[in-house]
N, C-alpha and C positions, 0 to 999 in steps of 0.2 A: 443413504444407508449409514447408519452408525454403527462404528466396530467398538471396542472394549476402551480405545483410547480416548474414544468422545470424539471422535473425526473420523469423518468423510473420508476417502480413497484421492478424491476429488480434491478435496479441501489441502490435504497434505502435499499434494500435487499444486495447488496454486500457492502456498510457503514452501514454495521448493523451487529456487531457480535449476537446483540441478535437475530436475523432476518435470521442466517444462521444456517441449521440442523448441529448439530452436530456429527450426524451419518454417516459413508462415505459409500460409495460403494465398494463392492467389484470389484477392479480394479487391474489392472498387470499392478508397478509402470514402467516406462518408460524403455528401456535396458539399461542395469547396473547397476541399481538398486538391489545390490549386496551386500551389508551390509553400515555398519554408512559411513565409510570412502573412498573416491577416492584419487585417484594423480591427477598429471599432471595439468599443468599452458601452458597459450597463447596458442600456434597451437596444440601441444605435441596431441596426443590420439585422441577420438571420437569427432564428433560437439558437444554431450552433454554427459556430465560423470556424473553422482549420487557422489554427496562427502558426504550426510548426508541421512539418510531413518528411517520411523517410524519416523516421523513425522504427529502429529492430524493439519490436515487444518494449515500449517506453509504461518502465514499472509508475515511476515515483516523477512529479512535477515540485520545482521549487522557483524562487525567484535568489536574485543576488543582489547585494547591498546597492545596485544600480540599475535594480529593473528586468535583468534579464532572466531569461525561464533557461533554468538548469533542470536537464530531465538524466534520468536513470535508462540507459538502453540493456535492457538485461537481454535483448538476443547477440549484442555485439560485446559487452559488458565495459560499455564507454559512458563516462557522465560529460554528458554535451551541454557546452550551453549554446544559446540561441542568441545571437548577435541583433540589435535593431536593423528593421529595415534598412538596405541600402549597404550595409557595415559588416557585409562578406559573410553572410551565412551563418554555419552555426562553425565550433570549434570545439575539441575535443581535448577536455583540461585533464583527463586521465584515463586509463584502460584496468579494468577488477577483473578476473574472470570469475562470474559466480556474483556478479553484482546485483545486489537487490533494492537497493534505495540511497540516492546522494545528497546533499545540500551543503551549503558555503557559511562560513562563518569568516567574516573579511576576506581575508586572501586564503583561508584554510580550505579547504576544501573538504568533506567527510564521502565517506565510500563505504558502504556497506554491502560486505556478500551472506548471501543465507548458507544455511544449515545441509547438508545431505537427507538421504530419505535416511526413516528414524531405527531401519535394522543393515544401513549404511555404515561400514568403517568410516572413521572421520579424517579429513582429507585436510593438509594444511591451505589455510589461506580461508578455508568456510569459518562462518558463524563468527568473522573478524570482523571488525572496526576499524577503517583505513584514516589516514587523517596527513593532513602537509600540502605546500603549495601544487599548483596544477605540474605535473608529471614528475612529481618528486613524492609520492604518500609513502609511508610507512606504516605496519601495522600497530594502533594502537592498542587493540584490547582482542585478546582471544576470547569470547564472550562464552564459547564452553569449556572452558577451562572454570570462567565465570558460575557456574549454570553447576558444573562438577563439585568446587569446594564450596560453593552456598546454597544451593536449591532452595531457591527463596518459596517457590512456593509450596514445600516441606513433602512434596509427593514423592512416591518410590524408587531413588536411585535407581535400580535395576530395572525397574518395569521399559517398555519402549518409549514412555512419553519422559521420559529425560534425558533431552535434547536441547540443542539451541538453536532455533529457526530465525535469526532476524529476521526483519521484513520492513521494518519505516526506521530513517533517523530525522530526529530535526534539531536543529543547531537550538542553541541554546539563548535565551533572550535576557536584558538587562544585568545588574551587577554582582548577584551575586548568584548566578544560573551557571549549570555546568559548562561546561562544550556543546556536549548534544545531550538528546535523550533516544533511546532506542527502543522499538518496540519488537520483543523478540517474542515471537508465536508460538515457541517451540518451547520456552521453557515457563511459558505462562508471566509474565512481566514486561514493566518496565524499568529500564535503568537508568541512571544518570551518569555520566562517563564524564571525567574532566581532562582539560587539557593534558596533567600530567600522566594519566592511563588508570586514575583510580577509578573504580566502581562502587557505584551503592546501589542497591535498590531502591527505585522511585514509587513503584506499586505496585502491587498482586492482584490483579481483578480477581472476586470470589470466581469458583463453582458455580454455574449456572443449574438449576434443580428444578425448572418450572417446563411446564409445557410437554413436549415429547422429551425432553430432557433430563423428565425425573425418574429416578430409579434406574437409569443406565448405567452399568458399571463402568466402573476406571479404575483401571488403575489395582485390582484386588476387593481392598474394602472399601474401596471410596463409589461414590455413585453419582450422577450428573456428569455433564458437557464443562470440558475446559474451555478458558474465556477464549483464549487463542488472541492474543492483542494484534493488530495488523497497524492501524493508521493512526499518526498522529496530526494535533493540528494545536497553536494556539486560537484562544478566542478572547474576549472583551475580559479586561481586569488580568490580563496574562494567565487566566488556566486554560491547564493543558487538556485538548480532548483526546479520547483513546476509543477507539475504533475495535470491537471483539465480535471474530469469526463464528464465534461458538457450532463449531462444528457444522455448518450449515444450514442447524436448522431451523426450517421456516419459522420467522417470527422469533426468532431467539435471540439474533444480534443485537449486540447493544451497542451504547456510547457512555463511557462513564468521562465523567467533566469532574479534574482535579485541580485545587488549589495549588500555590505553590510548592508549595512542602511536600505533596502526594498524596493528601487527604480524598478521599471521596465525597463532594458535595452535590451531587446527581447525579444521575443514571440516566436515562435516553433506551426504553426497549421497542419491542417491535419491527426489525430488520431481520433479513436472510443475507448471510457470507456477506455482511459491510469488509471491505477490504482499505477505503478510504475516510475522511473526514475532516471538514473545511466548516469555518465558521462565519458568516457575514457580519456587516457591518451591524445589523440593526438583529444582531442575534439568531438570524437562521441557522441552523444547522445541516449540513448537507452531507451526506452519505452516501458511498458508491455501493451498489449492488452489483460486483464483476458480474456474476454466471448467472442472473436472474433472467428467467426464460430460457437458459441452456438444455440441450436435451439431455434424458438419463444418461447418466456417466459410465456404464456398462455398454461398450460397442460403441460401433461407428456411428456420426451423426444420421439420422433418418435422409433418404434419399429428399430430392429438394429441398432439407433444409434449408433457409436463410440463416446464417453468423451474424447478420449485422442485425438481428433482433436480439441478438443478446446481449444482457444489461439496462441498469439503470440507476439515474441518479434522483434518491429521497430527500428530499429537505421538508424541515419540522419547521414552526414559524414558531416565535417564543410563544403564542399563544395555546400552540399545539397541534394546529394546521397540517397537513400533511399534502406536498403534492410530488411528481413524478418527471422526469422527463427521461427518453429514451435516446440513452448514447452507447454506444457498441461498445462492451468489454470495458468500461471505466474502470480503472484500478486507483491511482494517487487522485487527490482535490487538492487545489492551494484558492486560496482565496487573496486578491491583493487589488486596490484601488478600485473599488465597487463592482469586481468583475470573480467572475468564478471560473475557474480555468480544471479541465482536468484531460488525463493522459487516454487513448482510446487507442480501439484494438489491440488491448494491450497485450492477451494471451493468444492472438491469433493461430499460433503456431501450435493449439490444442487441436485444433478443429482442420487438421488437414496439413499439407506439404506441398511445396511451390518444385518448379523446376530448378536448377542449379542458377543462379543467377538474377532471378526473379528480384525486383525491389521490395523493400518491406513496405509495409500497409500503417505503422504506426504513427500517430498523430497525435499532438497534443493541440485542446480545442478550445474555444469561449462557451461558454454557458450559459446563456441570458436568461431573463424570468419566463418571455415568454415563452419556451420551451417546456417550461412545467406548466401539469394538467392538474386537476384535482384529486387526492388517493380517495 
């Protein structure tokens, strides 16, 4: 369903850590799912192996200057990283409440919490940029403070859609790259943040106007689906990909592929709610579809249900290839040493409530080729 804002009910509910239960379901995490750690890189083993579990609603995967997988737990609001095998588990470098996506930049740590819902007072500590060594961050950027005295992307102050929903940060690469870059869904952008708390805008994905999306108001006199940015990634030659929600709908999502500077030199359409994006070695492109296959967002799941059909992840081959594979609830992709890793189960906590004490279901997994089928 599209409202006036160009989103989903749903949609705004998944850029909304405040907006998601924290409670999960008791669910049977995926097979393999068999303690903290897996093997196995490229074809080696299963289409999907468990390398991390016990994991609360794990938003965002990253890796650290040594390998290790730092994830975003937005039900606990702790960014863990995960220790190699044998090397005591995982460890908890800091606690957000409201945390919606982390990553390390040497010893830095960043910590990102999302936005409130968008007829929400604003709450301190949302829509911030955390940043500083493990349990010592500080808030670097109030990002709607940001979103308040520039609205980059010149839409109506007063209207509901200005806001600032972070949702992805990713550290910054080579010599002369910010800190991070942040992908904030809520006020349509990305930004570039540097170490000392300055901000610039990095880029405005247009209006989407094609499809079910034309002629939808927004906003007053504007019309079309906002891009709703979600996921970043780099890829080959250091551009950055960007990940847009565009309100849900089917076949709308895109991936725009920017230069350094924040030019647009491609676009990527054909996706429904992309929430992630990772880029291989030899140029695939790979996209989380969180809620694909979810039931309508109106009421309780349908009796019998299955949760663990929902989602998927797309990858584009540079030729233009399309194929699929099915992993529950994918939200973040990281791509690192010929392997594709991504976060699952990650909204469980939509779909239902656990008893007091229950362990969480969240997992972060491998994703081998053969896992994908043909689109």
């Amino acid at each position: 369903m599209l409202v006036t804002s160009a989103r989903s009910r749903r949609a705004r509910a998944v850029l909304s850590a405040a907006a998601v239960g924290s409670a999960l379901v008791l669910l049977a995490p995926p097979a393999g799912a068999h303690g903290r750690h897996g093997g196995g890189h490229h074809d080696a083993g299963p289409p999907v192996e468990v390398v991390a579990s016990g994991l609360s609603d794990p938003w965002s995967v990253r890796f650290d200057g040594r390998g290790r997988l730092v994830v975003a737990e937005q039900g606990t609001g702790e960014v863990t990283r995960v220790e190699g095998p044998g090397a005591g588990g995982q460890r908890v470098l800091a606690t957000q409440p409201g945390l919606a996506a982390a990553d390390t930049s040497g010893r830095t740590v960043l910590a990102l919490t999302s936005g409130g819902a968008p007829d929400a007072p604003a709450v301190a500590g949302q829509a911030t940029l955390y940043a500083g060594p493990p349990g010592q961050l500080r808030a670097l950027v109030d990002l709607l403070g940001y979103e308040k005295s520039t609205n980059p992307d010149g839409q109506d102050q007063a209207a509901p859609d200005a806001l600032s929903n972070p949702f992805s940060v990713l550290a910054g690469s080579g010599k002369h790259a910010p800190l991070a870059y942040v992908a904030d869904g809520g006020a349509n952008d990305v930004l570039a943040v540097a170490a000392d708390g300055r901000v610039s805008t990095f880029f405005v994905p247009p209006t989407v106007t094609t499809g079910a999306c034309a002629g939808v108001p927004n906003n007053g006199s504007l019309t079309g689906c906002d891009s709703v940015p979600t996921g970043l990634s780099y890829g080959p030659g250091g551009k950055v990909y960007v990940a847009a929600l565009t309100a849900e709908v089917p076949g709308e999502g895109r991936v725009y592929v920017l230069d350094r500077t924040g030019h647009q030199v491609r676009e990527i359409t054909g996706f429904t709610g992309p929430t992630g994006v990772a880029v291989g070695d030899d140029g695939t492109v790979y996209v989380s579809e969180l809620l694909e296959g979810a039931p309508p967002q109106d009421g309780p799941p349908p009796a019998g249900f299955d949760p663990s059909t929902i989602g998927r992840i797309v990858a584009v081959a540079p030729d233009g290839r399309r194929s699929a594979a099915q992993v529950t609830m994918p939200l973040g992709l990281q791509w690192r040493d010929g392997a594709l890793y991504t976060t699952a189960w990650s909204v469980a906590g939509q779909f239902g409530t656990t008893p007091a004490g229950a362990p969480p279901v969240g997992v972060v997994a491998e994703v081998r080729k053969s896992a994908f089928t043909a689109l």
